[in-house]
C-alpha positions in Angstrom: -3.2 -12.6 -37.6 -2.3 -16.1 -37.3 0.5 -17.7 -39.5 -0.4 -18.9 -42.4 0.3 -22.6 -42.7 0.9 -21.9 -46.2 2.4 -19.3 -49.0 -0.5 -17.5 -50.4 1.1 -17.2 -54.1 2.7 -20.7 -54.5 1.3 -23.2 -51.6 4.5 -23.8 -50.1 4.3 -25.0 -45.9 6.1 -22.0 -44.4 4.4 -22.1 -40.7 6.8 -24.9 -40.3 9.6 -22.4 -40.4 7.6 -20.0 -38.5 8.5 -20.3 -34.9 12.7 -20.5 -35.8 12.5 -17.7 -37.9 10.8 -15.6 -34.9 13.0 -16.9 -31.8 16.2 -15.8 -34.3 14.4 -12.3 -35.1 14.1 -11.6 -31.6 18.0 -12.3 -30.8 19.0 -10.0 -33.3 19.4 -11.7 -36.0 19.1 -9.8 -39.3 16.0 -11.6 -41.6 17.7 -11.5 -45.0 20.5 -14.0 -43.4 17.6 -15.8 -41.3 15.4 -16.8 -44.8 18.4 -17.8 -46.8 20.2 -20.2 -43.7 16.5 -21.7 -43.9 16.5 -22.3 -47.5 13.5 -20.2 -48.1 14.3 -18.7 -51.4 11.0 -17.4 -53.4 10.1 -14.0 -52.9 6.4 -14.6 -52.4 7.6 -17.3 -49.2 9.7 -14.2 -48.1 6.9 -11.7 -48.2 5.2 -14.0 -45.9 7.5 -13.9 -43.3 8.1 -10.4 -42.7 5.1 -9.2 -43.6 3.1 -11.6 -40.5 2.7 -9.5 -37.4 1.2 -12.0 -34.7 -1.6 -9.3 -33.3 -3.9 -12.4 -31.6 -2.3 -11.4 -28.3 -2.9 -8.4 -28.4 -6.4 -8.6 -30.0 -7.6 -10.9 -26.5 -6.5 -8.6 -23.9 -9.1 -6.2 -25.3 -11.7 -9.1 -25.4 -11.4 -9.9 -22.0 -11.6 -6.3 -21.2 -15.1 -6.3 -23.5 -16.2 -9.5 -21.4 -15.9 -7.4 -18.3 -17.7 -4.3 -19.2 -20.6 -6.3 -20.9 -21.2 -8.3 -17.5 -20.9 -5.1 -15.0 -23.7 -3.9 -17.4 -26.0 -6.7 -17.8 -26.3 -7.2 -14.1 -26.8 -3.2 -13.7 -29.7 -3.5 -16.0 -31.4 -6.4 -14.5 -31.4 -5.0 -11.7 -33.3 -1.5 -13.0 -36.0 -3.3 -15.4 -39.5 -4.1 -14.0 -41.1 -6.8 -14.9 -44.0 -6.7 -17.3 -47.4 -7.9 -16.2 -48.3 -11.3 -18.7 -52.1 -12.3 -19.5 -54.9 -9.7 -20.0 -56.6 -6.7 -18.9 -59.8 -7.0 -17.6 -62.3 -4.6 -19.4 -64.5 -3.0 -17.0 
């Protein structure tokens, strides 16, 4: 999921906040102390921020994969169809 650019409930601009908050989390920083030293006070903003899990990444390593297999088919196939006759029969 992307962030969302803003709170769902009351339409505040959190995704400004967003890359902070997630450079902090990853040092080790506790969230609770995170959200209140960025003044982000409303539950609903909170929610926001640790409920978003950033899964894009991981989402376009198995389209790319897809990509492959789909191409490696397609040109297996072309290879074993034969090509239909076009106009029409002659009636004898």
């Amino acid at each position: 999921m992307l962030v969302p650019v803003r709170c769902f409930t009351c339409g505040f601009p959190i995704s400004i906040y967003w890359e902070e908050y997630k450079s902090r989390l990853s040092k080790g920083e506790d969230p609770e102390s995170i959200l209140n030293s960025l003044n982000i006070t409303r539950y609903c903003c909170r929610r926001m921020f640790i409920s978003t899990f950033e899964y894009i990444d991981e989402l376009l390593q198995y389209v790319k994969v897809k990509e492959k297999v789909e191409t490696k088919l397609t040109h297996s196939f072309e290879t074993e169809v034969p090509k239909k006759r076009r106009g029409r029969r002659k009636i004898k």
